[in-house]
Every structure is written in C-alpha cells, then in structure tokens.
C-alpha positions as CSV (number, residue, x, y, z in Angstrom):
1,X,72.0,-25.8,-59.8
2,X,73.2,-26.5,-63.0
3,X,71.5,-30.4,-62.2
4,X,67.7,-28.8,-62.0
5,X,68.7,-26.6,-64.7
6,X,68.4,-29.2,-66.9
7,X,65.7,-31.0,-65.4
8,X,63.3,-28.4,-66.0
9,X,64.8,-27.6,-69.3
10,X,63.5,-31.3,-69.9
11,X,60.3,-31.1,-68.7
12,X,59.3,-27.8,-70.3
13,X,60.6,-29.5,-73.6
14,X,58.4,-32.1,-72.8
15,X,55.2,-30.6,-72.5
16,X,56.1,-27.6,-75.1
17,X,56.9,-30.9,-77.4
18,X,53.0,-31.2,-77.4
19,X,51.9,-30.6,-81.1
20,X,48.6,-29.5,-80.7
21,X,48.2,-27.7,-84.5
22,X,49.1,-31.0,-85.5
23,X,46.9,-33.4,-83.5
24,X,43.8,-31.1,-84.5
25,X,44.3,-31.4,-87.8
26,X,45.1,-35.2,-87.4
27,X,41.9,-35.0,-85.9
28,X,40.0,-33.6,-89.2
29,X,41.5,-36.3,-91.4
30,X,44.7,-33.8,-92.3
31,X,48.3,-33.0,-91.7
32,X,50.0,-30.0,-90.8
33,X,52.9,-29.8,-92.2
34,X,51.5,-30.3,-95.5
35,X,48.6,-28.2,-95.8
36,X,48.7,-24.3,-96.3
37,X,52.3,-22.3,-95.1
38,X,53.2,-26.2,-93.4
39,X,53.4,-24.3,-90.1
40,X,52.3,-26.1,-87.3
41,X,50.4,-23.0,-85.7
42,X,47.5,-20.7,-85.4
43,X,47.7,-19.2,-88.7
44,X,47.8,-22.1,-90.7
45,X,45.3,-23.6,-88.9
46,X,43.1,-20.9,-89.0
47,X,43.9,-21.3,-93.1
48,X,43.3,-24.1,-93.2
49,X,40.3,-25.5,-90.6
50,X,38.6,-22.1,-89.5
51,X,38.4,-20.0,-86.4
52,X,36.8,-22.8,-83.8
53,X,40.5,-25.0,-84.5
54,X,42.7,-21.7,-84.2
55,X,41.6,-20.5,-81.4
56,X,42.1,-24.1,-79.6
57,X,45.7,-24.6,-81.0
58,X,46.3,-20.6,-79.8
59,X,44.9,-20.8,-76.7
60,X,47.1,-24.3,-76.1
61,X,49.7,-23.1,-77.5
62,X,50.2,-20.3,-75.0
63,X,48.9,-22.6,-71.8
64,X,51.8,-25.1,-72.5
65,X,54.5,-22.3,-72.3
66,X,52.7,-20.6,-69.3
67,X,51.9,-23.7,-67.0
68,X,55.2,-25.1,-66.4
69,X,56.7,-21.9,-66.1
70,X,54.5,-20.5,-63.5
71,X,53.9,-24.1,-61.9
72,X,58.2,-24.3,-61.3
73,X,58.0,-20.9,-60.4
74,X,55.6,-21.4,-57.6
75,X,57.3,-24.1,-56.6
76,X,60.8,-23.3,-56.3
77,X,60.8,-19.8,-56.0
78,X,63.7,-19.3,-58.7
79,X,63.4,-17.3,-61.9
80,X,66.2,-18.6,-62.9
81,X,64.7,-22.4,-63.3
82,X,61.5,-20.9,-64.3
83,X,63.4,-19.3,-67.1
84,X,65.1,-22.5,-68.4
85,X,61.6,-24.3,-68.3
86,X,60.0,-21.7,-70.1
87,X,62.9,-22.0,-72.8
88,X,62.2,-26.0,-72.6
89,X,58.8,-25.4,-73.6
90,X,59.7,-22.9,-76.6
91,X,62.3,-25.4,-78.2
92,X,59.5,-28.5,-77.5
93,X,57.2,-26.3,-79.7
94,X,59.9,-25.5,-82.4
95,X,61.9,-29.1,-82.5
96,X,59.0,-31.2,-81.5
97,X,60.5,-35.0,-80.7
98,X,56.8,-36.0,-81.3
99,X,57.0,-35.2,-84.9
100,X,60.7,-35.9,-86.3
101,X,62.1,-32.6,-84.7
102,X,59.6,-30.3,-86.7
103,X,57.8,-27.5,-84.9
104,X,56.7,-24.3,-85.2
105,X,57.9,-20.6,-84.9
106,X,57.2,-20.9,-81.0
107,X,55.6,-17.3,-80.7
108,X,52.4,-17.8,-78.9
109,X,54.4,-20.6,-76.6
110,X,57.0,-18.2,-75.9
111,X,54.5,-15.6,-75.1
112,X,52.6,-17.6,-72.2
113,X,55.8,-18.8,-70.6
114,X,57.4,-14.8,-70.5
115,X,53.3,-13.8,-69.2
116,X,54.0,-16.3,-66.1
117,X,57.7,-14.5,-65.5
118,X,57.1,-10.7,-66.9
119,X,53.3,-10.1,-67.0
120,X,53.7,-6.2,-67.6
121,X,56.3,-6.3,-70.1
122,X,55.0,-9.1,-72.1
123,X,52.2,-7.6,-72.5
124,X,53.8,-4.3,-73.5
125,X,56.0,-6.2,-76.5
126,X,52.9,-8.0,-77.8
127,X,51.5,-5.0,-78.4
128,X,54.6,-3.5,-80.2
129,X,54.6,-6.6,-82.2
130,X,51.0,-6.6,-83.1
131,X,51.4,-2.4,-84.4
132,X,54.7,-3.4,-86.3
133,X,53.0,-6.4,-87.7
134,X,49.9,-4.2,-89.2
135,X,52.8,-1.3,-90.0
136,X,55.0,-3.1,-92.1
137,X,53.5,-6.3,-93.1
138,X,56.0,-8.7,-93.0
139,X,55.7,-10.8,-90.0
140,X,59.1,-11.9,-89.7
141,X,60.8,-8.5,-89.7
142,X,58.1,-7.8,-87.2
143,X,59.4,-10.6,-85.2
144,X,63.0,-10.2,-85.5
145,X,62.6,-6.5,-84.6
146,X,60.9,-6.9,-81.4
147,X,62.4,-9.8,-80.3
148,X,66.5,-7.7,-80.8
149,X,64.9,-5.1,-79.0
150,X,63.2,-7.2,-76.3
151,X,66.5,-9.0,-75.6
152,X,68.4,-5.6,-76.0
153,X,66.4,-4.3,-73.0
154,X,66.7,-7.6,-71.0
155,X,70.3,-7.7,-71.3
156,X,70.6,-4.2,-70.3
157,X,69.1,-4.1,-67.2
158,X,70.6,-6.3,-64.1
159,X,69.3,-9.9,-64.2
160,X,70.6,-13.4,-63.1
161,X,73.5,-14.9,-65.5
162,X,71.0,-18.0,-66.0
163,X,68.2,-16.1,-66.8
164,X,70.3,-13.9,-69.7
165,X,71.7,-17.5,-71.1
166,X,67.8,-19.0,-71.1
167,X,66.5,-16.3,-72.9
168,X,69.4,-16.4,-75.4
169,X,68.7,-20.4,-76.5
170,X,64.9,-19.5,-76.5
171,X,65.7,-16.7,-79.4
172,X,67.8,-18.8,-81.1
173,X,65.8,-21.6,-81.5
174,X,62.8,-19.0,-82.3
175,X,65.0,-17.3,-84.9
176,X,66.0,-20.1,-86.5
177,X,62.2,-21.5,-87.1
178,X,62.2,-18.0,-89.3
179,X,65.5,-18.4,-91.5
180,X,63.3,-19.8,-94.1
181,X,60.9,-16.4,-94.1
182,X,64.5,-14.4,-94.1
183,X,65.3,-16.6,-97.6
184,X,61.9,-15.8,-98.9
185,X,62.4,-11.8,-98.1
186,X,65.9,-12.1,-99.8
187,X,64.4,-13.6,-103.2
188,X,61.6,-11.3,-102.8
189,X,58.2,-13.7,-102.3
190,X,57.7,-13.5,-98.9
191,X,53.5,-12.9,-98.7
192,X,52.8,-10.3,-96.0
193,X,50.1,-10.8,-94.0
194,X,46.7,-11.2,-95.6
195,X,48.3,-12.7,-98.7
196,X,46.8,-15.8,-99.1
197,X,49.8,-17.6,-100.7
198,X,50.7,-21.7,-99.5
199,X,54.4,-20.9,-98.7
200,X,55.5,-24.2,-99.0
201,X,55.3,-23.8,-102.6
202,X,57.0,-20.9,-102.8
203,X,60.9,-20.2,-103.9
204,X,63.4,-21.0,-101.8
205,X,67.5,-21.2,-101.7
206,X,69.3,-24.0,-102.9
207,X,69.6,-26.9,-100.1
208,X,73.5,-26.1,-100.0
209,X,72.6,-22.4,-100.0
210,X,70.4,-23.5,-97.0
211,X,72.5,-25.8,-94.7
212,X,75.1,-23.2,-95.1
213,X,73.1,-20.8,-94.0
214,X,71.8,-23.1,-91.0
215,X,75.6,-23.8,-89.9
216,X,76.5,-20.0,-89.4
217,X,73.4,-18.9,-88.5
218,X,74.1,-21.6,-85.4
219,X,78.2,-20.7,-85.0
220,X,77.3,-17.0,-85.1
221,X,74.4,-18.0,-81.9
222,X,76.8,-20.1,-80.4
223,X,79.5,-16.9,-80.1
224,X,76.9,-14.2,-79.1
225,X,75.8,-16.7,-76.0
226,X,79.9,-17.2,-74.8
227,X,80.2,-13.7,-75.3
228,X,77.4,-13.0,-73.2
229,X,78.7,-15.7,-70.5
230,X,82.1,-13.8,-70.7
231,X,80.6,-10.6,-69.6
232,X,78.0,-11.6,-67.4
233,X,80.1,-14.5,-65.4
C-alpha cells in the first residue's frame, strides 16, 4: 500500500507541478514571479494581465487538482490513494520542480482535488472562506482559519489513518506558502484585499529571522503529523 502511496503522490506532484500562472505570463512576454505580489496565481494574474488570463490560470488551476484525484479515484476505488494524489498535486502547485521549487499558495488546486473527494463539504468551506475573506480582509487569516477548522472537523470524525496523514502534508505545505503573509501581518503591512500594493516590495523579516522561522514552522509540522500517527495507528 505504502508502494502506490507514493506512486500517486508522484504523479499528482507531477501534474499539480504544471505552472500554468507562469506559462501565461511567459506567454505575454512576462514573468510571474516578478510582476505584482510574485505569486504565481489567479490574483496576480488577474493584477497583472486582466480577467481573460485569470480566469484560464483559475480554471486550470483547479482542473489539475481535480483530474488526478477523481481519475485515481475511479480507478482504484481507494480514498485513501486518491487523497495522497490529491496532496501530490497541492505540493506540485506550491514547490513546482518546473520552476526551482517555487509555487504558489495552492488554494484553488487544493480546492478541485477535495471537490473530486468531498463535493458537499468543499463546497460548504469555500463559502466560509469567501464570507471570512470579505469580513475581515486579510486573506491569510481567512485562510488559516478555515483551513484549522476544516482539519479540526476532519480529524474529528472517523476516517482512514492515510487519508488524516494526506491531508496533514497538504496543509503544511499550503501553510508554509503563507509564512511570508504571517511576517507581513506581524510588522503590520500586510494589504488586505483590494489594496493594490506589489507585496514583493513590501517589509519583510530578516533572512535569519526567516529561515528560523522556516525550520520550526517545519519541526512543529513534523510533531503534529507523529502525533497524529500515534493516535490514529
């Protein structure tokens, strides 16, 4: 089991590895990662290249988390192997091998691979997220909030230990996409949404401050996800 595990873990990084805010704006003369917030996703591109090349990178976005995930899923029959390839796909999209490892926040790839496992409840959480979004402002404590409370629930009801563990790695990798957000809320210039501000020019931490940061942010993941093992095995 463990052997497919992986297997689909690599193929959903594969295909979530796709950078398609990237390759559209390689495709207007541009780059990504430099333009606007550097994000390689809808907002930015919307920023930075108007609604036609948003709703592309959006709609693509959420097909290469959804297609593999409901493609194994179909096949094998598992939800615990669709799980892992649905996680594959979020950390292609946030450590893209296509692009030196960079990637994006993973939120609208990590959206269409839960729609193939959890249709209802998906669709329930996106709408949480888009009220706390247009309540408070701040995207990433948006984001943080629904996605503790999403794997909260998860981990409360009854579900396969392989499917808990999967879900785990594909928060951590999202969370970790938004440390640099947390930093900008901590020294107080985070933009909130509608605030057209180019956040790669904005304050940030040290780059001690920030690989310290990095290294317990990942010991404190690594603990929570043998803790969870501990319980669930």
């Amino acid at each position: 089991m463990t052997f497919f595990m992986l297997m689909v873990l690599l193929i959903g990084y594969i295909v979530g590895s796709t950078p398609f805010a990237f390759l559209v704006s390689k495709s207007r003369g541009g780059n990504i990662f430099e333009q606007g917030s550097g994000n390689p996703g809808t907002a930015n591109t919307l920023a930075m290249y108007g609604k036609s090349a948003a709703i592309t990178v959006l709609i693509c976005d959420i097909l290469k988390g959804f297609l593999p995930t409901l493609i194994v899923l179909l096949i094998t029959d598992d939800q615990v192997l669709a799980f892992w390839t649905a996680t594959g796909t979020v950390l292609g999209h946030a450590f893209s091998f296509y692009t030196g490892f960079r990637g994006g926040k993973a939120l609208a790839t990590a959206g269409g691979s839960l729609l193939a496992l959890y249709p209802i409840p998906i669709i329930v959480v996106v709408a949480a997220y888009v009220l706390l979004v247009l309540l408070i402002r701040y995207i990433v404590v948006a984001t943080t909030i629904v996605i503790f409370g999403a794997v909260a629930f998860f981990l409360w009801i009854d579900q396969p230990l392989g499917s808990s563990l999967a879900l785990l790695v594909m928060v951590a990798g999202i969370l970790y996409r938004h440390l640099p957000n947390w930093e900008r809320i901590y020294l107080r210039n985070e933009p909130k949404i509608g605030n057209k501000v180019e956040e790669i020019h904005l304050e940030r931490l040290s780059k001690e401050k920030q690989a310290m940061i990095k290294v317990v942010y990942w010991i404190v993941a690594i603990a929570f996800l043998a803790v969870v093992y501990w319980v669930k095995a």
